[in-house]
LUMLO-291634 format. One record per residue (C-alpha): x, y, z. Coordinates in steps of 0.001 Angstrom, whole numbers, padded with zeros to 6 digits, always signed. Layout:
XYZ...
This chain:
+005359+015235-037454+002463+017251-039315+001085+014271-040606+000750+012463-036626-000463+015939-035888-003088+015753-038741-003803+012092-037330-004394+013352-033711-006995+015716-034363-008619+013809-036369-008421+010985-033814-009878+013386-031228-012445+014609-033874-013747+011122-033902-012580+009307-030647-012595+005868-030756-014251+003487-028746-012262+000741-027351-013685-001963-029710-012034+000172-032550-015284+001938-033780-015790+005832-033621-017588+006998-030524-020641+009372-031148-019630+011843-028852-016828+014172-028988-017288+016487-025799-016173+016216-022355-019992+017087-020986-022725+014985-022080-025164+016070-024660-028511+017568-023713-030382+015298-026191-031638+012676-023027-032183+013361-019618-032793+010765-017057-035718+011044-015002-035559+008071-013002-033330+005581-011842-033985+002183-010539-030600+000993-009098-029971-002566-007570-026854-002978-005864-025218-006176-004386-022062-005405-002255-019522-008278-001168-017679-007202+001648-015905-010696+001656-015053-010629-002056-014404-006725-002344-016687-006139-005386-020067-005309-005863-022837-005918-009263-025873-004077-009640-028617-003617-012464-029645+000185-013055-032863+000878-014885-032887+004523-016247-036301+006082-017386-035795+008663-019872-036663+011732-021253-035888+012341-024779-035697+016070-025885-033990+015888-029248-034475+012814-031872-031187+010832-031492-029583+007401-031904-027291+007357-029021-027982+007288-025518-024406+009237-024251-023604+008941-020200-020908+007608-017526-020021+004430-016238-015536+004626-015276-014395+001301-014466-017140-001432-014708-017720-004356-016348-020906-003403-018327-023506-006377-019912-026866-007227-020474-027777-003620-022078-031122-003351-023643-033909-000484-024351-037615-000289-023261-039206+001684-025563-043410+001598-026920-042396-001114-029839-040863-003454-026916-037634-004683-025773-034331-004282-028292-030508-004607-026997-028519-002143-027329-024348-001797-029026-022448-000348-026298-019086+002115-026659-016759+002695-023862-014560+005706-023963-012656+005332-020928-010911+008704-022008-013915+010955-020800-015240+007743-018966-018380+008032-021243-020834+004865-022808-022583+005351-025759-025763+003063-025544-026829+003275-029838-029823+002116-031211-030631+001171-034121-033274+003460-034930-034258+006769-034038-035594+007918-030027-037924+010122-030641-038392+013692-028928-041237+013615-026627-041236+009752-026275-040383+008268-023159-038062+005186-022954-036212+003105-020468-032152+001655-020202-031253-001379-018437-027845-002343-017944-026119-004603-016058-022655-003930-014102-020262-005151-011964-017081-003451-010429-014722-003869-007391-015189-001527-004231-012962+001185-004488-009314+001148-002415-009216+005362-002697-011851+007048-000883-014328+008025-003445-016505+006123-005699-018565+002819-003803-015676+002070-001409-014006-000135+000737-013679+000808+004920-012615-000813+007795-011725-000737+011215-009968-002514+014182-011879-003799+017537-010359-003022+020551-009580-006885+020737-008191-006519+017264-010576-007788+015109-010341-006308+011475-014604-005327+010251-014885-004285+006877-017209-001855+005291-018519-000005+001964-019311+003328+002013-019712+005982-000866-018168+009697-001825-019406+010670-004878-019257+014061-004982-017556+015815-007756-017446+012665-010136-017631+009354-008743-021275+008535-008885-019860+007203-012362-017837+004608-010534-020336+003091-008805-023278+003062-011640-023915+004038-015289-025529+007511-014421-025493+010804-016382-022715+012118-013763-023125+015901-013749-025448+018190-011076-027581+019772-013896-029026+015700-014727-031235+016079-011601-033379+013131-011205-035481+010835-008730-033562+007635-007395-035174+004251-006297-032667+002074-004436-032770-001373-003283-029420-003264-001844-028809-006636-000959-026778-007544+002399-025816-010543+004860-028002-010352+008358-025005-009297+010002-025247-005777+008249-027357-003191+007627-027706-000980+004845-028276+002953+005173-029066+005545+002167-030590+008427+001153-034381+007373+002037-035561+005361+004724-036369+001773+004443-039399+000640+003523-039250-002906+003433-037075-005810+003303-036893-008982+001250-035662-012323+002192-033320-013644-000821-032232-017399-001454-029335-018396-000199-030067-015956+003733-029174-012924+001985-031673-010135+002427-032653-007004+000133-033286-003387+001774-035633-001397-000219-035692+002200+000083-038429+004771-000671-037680+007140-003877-035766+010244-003129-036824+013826-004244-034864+015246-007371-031250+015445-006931-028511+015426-008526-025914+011809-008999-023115+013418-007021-025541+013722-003536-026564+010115-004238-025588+008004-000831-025417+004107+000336-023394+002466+003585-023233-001372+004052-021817-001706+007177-022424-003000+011500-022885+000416+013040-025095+000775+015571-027310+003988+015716-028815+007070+017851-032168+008717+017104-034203+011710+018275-037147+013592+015935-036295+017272+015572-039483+019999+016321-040660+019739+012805-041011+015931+012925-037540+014786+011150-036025+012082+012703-032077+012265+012770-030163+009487+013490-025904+009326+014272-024161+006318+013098-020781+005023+014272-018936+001948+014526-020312+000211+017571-017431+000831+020271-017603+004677+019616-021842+004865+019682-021125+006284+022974-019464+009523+021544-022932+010272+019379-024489+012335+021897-023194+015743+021247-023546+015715+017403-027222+014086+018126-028116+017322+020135-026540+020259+017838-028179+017783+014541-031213+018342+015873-030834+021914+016704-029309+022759+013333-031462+021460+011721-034834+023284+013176-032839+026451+012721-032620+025877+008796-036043+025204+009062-037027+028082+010155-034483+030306+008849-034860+028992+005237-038384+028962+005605-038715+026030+003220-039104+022531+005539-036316+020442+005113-038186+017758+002301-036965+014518+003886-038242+012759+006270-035210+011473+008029-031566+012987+007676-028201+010527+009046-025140+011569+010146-022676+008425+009817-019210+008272+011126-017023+006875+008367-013873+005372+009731-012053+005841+006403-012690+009322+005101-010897+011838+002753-012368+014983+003284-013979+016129+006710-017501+015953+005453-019969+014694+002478-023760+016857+002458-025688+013907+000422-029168+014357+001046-030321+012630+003958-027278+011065+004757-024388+013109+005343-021512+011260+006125-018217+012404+008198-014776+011674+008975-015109+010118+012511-013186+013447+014484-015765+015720+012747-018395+013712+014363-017011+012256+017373-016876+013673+021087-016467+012743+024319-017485+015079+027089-014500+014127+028831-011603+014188+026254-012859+016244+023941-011369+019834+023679-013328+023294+023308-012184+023693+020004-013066+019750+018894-016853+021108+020323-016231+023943+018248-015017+022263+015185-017644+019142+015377-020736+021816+015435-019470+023764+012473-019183+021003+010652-022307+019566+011119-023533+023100+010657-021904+022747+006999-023525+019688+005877-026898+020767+006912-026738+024549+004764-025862+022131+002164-029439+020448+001989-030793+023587+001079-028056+025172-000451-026343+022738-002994-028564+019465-002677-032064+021943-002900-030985+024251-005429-027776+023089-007220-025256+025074-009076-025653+024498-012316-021855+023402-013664-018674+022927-011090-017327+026344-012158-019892+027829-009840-019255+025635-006723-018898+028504-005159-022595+028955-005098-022585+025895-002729-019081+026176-000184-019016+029779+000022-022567+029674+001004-022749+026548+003663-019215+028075+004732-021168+030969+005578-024077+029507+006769-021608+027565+009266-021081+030939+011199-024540+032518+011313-026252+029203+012609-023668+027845+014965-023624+032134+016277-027297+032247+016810-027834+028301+018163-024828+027930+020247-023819+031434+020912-021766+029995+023969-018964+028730+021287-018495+032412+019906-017944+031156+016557-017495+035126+015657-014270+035200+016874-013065+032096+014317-014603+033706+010831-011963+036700+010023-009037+033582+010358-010958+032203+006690-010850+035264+005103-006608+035866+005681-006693+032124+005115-008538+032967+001653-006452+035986+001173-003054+033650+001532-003957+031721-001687-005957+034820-003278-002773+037139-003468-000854+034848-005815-001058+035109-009643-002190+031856-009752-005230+032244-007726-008610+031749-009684-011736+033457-009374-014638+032634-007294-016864+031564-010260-014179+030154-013111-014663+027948-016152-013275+024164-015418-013840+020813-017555-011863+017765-016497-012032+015612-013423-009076+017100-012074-009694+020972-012258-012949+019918-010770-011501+019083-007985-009120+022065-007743-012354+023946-007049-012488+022606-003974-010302+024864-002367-009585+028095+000384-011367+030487-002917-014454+028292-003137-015152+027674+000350-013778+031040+002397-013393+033561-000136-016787+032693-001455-018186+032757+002452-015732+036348+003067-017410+038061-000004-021174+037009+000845-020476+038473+004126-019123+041444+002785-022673+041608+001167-024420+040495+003769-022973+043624+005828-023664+046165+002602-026960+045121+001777-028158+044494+005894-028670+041449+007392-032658+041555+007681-032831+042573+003374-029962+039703+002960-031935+037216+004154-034795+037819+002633-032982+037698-000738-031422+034255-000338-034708+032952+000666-036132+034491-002788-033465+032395-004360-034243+029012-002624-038059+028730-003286-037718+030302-006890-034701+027633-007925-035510+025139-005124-035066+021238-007217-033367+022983-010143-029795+024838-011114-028332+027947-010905-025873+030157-012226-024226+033354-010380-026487+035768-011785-029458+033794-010315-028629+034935-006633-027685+038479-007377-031044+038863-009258-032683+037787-005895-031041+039905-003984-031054+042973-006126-034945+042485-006277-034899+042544-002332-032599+045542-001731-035083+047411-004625-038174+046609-002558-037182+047505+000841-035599+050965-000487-039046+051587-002043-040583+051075+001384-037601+053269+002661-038901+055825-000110-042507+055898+000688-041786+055809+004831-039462+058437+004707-040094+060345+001795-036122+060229+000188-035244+062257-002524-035591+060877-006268-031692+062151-006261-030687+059943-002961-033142+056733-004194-031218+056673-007427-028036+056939-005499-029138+054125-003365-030201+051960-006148-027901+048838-006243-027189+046589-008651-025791+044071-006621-024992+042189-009871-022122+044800-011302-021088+044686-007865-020444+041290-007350-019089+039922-010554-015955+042190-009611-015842+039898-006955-016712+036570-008661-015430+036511-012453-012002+038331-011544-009218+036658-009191-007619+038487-006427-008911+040954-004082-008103+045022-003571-005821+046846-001793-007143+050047-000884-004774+052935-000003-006284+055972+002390-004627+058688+002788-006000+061925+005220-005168+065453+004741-006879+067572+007055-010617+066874+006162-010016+065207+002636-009616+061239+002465-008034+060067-000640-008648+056638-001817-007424+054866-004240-007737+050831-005707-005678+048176-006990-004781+044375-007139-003204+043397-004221-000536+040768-005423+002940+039054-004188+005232+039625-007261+007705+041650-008802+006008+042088-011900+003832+045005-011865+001987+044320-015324+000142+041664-012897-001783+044183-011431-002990+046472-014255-006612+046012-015439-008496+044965-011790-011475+047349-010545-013678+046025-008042-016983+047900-006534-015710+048358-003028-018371+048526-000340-016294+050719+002196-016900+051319+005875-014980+053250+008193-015127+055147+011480-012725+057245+013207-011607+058980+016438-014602+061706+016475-017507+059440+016342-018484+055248+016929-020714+055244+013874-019541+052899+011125-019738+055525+007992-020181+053704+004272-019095+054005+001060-019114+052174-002482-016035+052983-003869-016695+052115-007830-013386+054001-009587-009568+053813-009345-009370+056624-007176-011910+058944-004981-011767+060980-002168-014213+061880+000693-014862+064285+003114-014899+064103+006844-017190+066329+008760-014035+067463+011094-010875+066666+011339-009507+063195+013103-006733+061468+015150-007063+058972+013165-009578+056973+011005-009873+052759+010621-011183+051237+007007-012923+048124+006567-014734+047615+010103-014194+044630+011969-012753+043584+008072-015883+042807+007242-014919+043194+003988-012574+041084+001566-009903+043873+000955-006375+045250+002730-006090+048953+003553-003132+050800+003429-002873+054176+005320-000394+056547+003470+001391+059977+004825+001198+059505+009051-001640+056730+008742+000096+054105+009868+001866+056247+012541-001359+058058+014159-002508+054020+014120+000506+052634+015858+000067+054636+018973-003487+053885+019236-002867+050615+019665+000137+051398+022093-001578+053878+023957-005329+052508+023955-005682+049258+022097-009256+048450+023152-010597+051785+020849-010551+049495+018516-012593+045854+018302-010542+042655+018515-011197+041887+014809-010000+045232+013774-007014+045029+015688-006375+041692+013884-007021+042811+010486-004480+045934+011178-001572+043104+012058-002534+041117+009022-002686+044071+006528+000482+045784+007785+002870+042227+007839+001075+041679+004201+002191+045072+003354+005799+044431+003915+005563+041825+001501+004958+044217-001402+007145+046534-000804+004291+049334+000682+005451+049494+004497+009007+049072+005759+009387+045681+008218+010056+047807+011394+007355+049977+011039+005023+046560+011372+007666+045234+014133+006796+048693+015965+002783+047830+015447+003465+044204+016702+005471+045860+020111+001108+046329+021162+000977+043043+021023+002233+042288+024529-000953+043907+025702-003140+041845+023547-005575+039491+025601-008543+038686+023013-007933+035332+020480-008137+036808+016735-005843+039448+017258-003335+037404+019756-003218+034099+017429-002697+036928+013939-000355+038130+015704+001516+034926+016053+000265+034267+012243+002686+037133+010912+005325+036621+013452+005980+033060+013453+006517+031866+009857+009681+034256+009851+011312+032316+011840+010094+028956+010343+011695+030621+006920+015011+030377+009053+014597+027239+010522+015310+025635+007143+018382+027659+006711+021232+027568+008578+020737+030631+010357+020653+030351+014013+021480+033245+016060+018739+035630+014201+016430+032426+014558+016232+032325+018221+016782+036138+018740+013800+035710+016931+011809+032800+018811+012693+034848+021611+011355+038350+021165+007531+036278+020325+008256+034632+023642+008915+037609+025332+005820+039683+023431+003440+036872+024844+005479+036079+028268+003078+038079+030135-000157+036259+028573+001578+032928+029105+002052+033080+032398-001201+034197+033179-002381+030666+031500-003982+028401+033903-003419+024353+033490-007174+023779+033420-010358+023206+031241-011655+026706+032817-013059+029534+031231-015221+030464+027541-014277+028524+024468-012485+031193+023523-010344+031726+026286-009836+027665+026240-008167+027806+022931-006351+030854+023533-004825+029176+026785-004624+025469+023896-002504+027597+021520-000310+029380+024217+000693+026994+026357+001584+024488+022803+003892+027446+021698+005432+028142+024892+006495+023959+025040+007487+024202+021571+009290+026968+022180+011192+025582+025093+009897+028119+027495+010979+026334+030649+007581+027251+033356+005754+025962+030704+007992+022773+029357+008748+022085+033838+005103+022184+034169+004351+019922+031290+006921+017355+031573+005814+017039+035454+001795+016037+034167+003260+013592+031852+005203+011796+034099+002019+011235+036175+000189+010527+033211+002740+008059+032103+002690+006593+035525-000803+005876+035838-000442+004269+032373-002470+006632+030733-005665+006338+032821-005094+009651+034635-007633+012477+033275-005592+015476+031968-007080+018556+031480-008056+018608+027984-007276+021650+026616-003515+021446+027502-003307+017743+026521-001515+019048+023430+001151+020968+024925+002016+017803+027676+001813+015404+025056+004539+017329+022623+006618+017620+025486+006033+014051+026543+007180+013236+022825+010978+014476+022941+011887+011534+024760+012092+007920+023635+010034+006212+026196+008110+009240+026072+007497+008625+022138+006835+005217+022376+004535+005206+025139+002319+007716+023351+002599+005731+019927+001226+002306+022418-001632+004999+023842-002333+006108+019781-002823+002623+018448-004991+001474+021541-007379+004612+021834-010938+004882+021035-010682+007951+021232-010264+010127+018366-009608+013737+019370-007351+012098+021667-005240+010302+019012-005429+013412+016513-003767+015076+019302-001278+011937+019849-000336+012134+016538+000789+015621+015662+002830+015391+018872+004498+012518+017641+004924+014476+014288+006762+017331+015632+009300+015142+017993+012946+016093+017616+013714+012263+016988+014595+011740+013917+014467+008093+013888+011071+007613+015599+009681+009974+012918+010950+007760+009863+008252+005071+011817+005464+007220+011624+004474+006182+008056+003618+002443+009455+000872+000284+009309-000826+001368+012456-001477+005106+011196-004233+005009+008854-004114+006411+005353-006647+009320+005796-004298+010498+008347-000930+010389+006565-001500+013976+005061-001337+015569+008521+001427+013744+009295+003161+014713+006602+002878+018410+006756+003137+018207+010285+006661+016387+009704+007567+019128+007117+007046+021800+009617+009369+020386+012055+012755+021192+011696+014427+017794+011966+011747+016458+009668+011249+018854+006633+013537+016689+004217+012387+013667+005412+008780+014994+004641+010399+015932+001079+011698+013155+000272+008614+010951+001225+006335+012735-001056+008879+012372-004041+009376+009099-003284+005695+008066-003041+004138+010732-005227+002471+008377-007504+001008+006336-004675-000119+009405-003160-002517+010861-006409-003745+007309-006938-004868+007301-003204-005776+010995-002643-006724+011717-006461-005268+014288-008242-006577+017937-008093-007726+017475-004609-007330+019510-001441-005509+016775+000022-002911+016753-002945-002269+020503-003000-002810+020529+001231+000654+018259+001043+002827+020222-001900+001919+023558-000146+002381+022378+003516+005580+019970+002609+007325+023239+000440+005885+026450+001291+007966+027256+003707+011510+026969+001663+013157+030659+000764+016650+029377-000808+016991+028912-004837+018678+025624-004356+015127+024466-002785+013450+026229-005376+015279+024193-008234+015304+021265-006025+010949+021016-006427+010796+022507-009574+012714+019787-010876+011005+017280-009356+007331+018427-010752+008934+019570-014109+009549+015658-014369+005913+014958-014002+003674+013927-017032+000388+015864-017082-001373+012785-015793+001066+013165-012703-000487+016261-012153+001852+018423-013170-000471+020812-014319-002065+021023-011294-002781+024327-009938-001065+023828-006576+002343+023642-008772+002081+026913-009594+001206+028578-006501+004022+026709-004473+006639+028026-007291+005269+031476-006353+005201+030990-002618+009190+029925-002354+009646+032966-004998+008264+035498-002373+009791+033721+000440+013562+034453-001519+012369+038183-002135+010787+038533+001567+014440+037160+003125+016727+039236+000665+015234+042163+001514+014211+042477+005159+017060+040226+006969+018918+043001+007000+016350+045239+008626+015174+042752+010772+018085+042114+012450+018874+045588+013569+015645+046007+014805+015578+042819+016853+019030+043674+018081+017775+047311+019396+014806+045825+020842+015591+042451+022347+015966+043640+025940+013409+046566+025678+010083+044268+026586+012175+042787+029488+012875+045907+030826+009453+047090+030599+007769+044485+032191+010000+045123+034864
């Protein structure tokens, strides 16, 4: 056994190449010996065939002597390999080590530092069946015709799958393309077109001009028969939507808010956007929801897609974010990079960010403010398990690259730079950031590079503050920030802080630590974070401040207070606990006069308190008595956190055989929103707001069996039915008629003829989770058919798993198809871990919990069983055993004492 041990390391010492010789390299990252500077990249996509060959010429930049030229290429046939160097042409020996999916191009004499030389290799490769790398798409005509296209996704590493490049985002370089098609296509990419060849044989070749510096990941081609939209935004930047050619008709929308966007960047950034053209294509087979490569971002076709007249609020909503995304991205990310994937952060938490301040101040009409505080409990969810990760965290392989695409990347990275944004002021914020772009703009970054930025900024404008208003050298020091210490307690350590408060008289005492779901204690020792606090209280509207740096402080109030409210409007990313009578004095606020407080603090207090329960801090009825407000509640965060706390309890039951305390349970959140329902118009009327408020209302109150709401529902999808689908419903119910519509079998099956016919594809999103959550059984076992396509089956999944006849069905599927699943999906990607947390996380027995943990306990690590997702599912079922041990109990005396008391007061 020593000896094979002895073997192995040397083995991975030396890897071997697969012709048997040892391969130069030994590291995961490439060496910083060669850069590229240039690429010259000639592609030639079959779309009858399936495969594609190309000829890349790199020029490059040698900056230490070396023998071997060391990038990636996963995949490809690779031939014809020679160097260009100032003594002439030589071939080169090539080494594949599929293993790190690395060539090793080696000369036979020495590249010199300084001296510039040139690659050429030759490749060939099939198009892609997953959705990354150069791969395959289609669709289906409305008369059933089959079109095929290629598209690319190569962001985090997949450029390598499509061409020898040196795959990682600090290898910036300048890109020359040129692709050959049939007439019948055209070809799209990063640049426009500047000319176009005619080829033997009635092939033609689209050249395109040479992009700015980028990095291989934002790198971007389509072969396909779309049809196109243009307009030229203010600052002369032509934009242009693409989409298969029976859906150009559903361009105009994202064609308008493209074109807005993008002017606001301009101006907002202050740096023109350097293209001269940016697409927005509509990708009919599409992992992810979005792709920001420069110049042509690319979506999935309902983040892209609307139709004035089927389209909901929240598909308006959801489209202009999105777009809003991609766009931050060309600045931040494609502009200035992060350097390495363990900072991705740098470019989701900011375009996440960036998706709320542009889509506030361009379309205020969508009040996009009332949607951000939903990321940061969303963030918090995966954030207060052990397994969480910080923001900025060290990753190598493929597959923990990928992992970093997740809820702590994007919204905890977004939550915490608005936490900043609030500290340091809006007007000093964005100064800072636009420091950061022009200083790093075509180069990397690192973490430290923004905070230096902004730490510069908030040091200049309190010198101003100084000299205007001639502060005290005591109260300039005190004001001095380092915004660096501050915010590395944020990035480079997991989790997030609970503070508790506690008043006596005119003395607050605070006091820090790691807010965590477990039962281990050691879990939490060691965290300190620099804790921008605000607060305000009963005597005064001012929002108050305060950095708390230590374990424990305390403050004083100018007089004493009814009661006092932590972490305004939660801007920041922490919980608050309210010791002694806090929690009490809050309780009858809200009973007694609710709207003292904003909408998003109101939310925050139902989140914190039900989160609360969970450790142990607050006893369930005391939160039960906080939710009893509720039934007053009229404004969207607060009514749909409310049903966030509420509603998985009972989903814990539904997969236990518990039904009395299940329904006595459905029925007090009935009869807490009963009031609200009924006040729900069947109509597209009112702000976006209020139209997904009335979406997610009238959906529960169906689900839920309410019978005004199921009467009224069935009756509009009998008429529907009866008009064979071609009466108009109004849109923002659709959801609740069509889930309805579903529980019967000509019910189901006439949707499932409606899904595979539409055009339409908010419509059939909609279709589709109604079919998901039908009580029969046997029409859900069909959902996994040929007609659904592949992008979709996650969501039908989960949506499966969350319906009680379905959840071992759902179970069983991704057990039985698990390996299918990470070949198609990939593993480490939201998609994988967005089906093991949505198919389990809502188990609380031990039998389930050894039920999954023997299933992934049988995976090799090539399986993904060391996926991160694992983990955090183990520990979600863990606190979902604790949570039902210890509060049934309470829970069902308190229900019992107050089923009939809402009733009775409505009365």
């Amino acid at each position: 056994s020593s000896f094979r041990q002895r073997v192995d390391i040397a083995r991975y010492r030396s890897p071997i190449a697969t012709n048997g010789q040892p391969f130069p390299w030994t590291s995961m990252r490439l060496p910083k010996a060669v850069f590229p500077v240039h690429y010259d990249l000639s592609l030639h996509p079959n779309l009858t065939s399936l495969d594609f060959s190309g000829v890349v010429r790199i020029q490059l930049d040698v900056r230490e002597d070396t023998r071997a030229i060391v990038l990636h290429a996963k995949q490809m046939h690779i031939s014809n390999v020679f160097l260009l160097s100032p003594e002439g042409v030589k071939p080169l020996e090539v080494l594949e080590y599929p293993r790190f999916h690395q060539l090793a191009l080696v000369s036979d004499t020495t590249l010199t530092k300084g001296r510039k030389y040139e690659v050429h290799l030759e490749f060939a490769a099939n198009l892609s069946d997953s959705f990354h790398g150069f791969y395959k798409s289609s669709y289906r005509t409305s008369s059933g015709e089959v079109r095929v296209l290629a598209s690319t996704q190569f962001e985090a590493t997949f450029a390598r799958g499509a061409f020898p490049c040196f795959d990682e985002p600090a290898f910036k370089a300048n890109f020359t393309i040129q692709i050959v098609r049939e007439p019948r296509h055209i070809a799209i990419s990063n640049m426009p077109k500047v000319k176009t060849v005619e080829l033997p044989g009635g092939l033609l070749e689209d050249h395109f001009d040479t992009t700015v510096k980028m990095s291989t990941y934002l790198v971007a081609y389509i072969v396909s028969d779309f049809l196109s939209v243009s307009r030229t935004t203010q600052h002369g930047v032509k934009i242009s939507i693409y989409a298969v050619p029976e859906k150009i008709d559903q361009t105009a929308y994202a064609l308008d808010a493209a074109v807005k966007l993008l002017d606001f960047y301009d101006d907002y950034f202050d740096i023109p956007y350097p293209l001269p053209k940016q697409d927005l294509a509509a990708i009919p087979d599409f992992q992810s929801g979005a792709m920001e490569n420069w110049g042509l971002t690319t979506y999935r076709e309902t983040a892209l897609l609307y139709d004035p007249e089927k389209s909901s609020a929240s598909d308006k909503l959801g489209i202009t974010k999105v777009i809003a995304h991609e766009l931050a991205h060309q600045w931040f990310g494609n502009l200035v990079t992060m350097e390495w994937w363990n900072d991705l952060w740098l470019n989701e938490g900011f375009a996440k960010f960036m998706e709320y301040i542009s889509v506030d101040l361009t379309y205020p009409e969508l009040q996009v403010d009332d949607f951000f505080l939903g990321k940061c409990f969303e963030a918090m969810e995966v954030d207060s398990l052990s397994s969480s990760h910080p923001v900025s965290t060290p990753v190598e392989n493929p597959t923990q690259i990928q992992e970093m695409f997740d809820d702590v990347s994007y919204d905890k990275g977004a939550c915490i730079l608005n936490m900043l944004q609030d500290f340091l002021t809006p007007e000093a914020f964005e100064i800072g950031i636009i420091r950061y772009l022009k200083k790093y703009s075509y180069q990397n970054t690192v973490n430290s590079h923004l905070w230096e930025s902004l730490t510069d900024v908030s040091l200049h404008l309190l010198l101003f503050f100084v000299l205007q208003v001639k502060v005290t050298t005591q109260m300039y020091l005190y004001y001095i920030l380092d915004v660096r210490a501050i915010m590395d307690t944020w990035t480079l350590q997991e989790g997030f802080p609970l503070v508790t408060v506690e008043v006596r008289g005119r003395e607050v005492r605070l006091s820090q630590e790691r807010y965590l779901k477990t039962d281990d204690p050691s879990l939490t020792e060691g965290f300190l974070w620099q804790i921008p606090l605000t607060y305000k209280t009963s005597a005064s509207n001012t929002i108050h401040r305060f950095l708390l740096k230590n374990k424990t402080d305390v403050l004083y109030l100018p007089e004493e207070v009814a009661w006092v409210k932590f972490n305004v409007d939660m801007s920041g990313y922490y919980m608050v606990h309210y010791a002694g009578e806090g929690w009490n004095s809050i309780i009858k606020l809200l009973q007694h006069n609710h709207t003292a407080l904003s909408s998003n603090d109101r939310a925050s207090l139902i989140q914190n308190v039900f989160q609360l329960v969970s450790i142990g801090k607050v006893k369930l009825d005391q939160a039960l008595e906080l939710s009893l407000y509720l039934s007053k509640e009229t404004e969207i965060m607060a009514v749909t956190q409310g049903f966030g706390e509420l509603v998985p309890l009972y989903k814990l039951m539904e997969k236990r055989d518990m039904p009395v305390l299940e329904n006595q349970m459905k029925g007090y959140i009935v009869e807490l929103f009963r009031e609200l329902i009924d006040r729900q118009e069947w109509t597209d009327s009112g702000s976006v707001s209020q139209r997904m408020l009335r979406s997610y209302l009238l959906l529960f109150a169906c689900v839920r069996n309410y019978a005004p709401c199921v009467e009224k529902a069935m009756q509009l999808f009998n008429k529907w039915k009866e008009s064979d689908g071609k009466m108009s419903l109004p849109v923002d119910v659709t959801m609740a008629i069509f889930v309805v519509g579903a529980r019967t079998p000509e019910g189901w099956d006439f949707l499932f003829e409606k899904y595979r016919s539409s055009m339409q594809m908010s419509v059939k999103s909609r279709m589709k989770t109604a079919m998901a959550v039908s009580p029969l059984q046997d029409k859900l076992q069909s959902l996994d058919g040929a007609v659904m396509k592949t992008q979709d089956l996650p969501d039908v999944l989960v949506s499966i798993s969350r319906n009680p006849r379905g959840y071992k069905m759902a179970w069983d599927f991704l057990r039985r198809h698990w390996h299918t699943l990470i070949k198609r999906f990939d593993l480490g990607s939201h998609t994988v871990s967005f089906m093991v947390a949505g198919v389990t996380n809502q188990y609380s027995t031990r039998e389930m919990l050894n039920e999954v943990q023997s299933f992934f306990n049988s995976l090799t690590e090539e399986s993904g069983s060391e996926m991160r997702c694992i983990q955090q599912t183990y520990e979600t079922i863990e606190d979902n055993i604790r949570w039902m041990d210890t509060h049934l109990p309470l829970l069902q005396n308190w229900l019992n004492k107050h089923s009939g008391k809402l009733v009775h007061e409505d009365l």
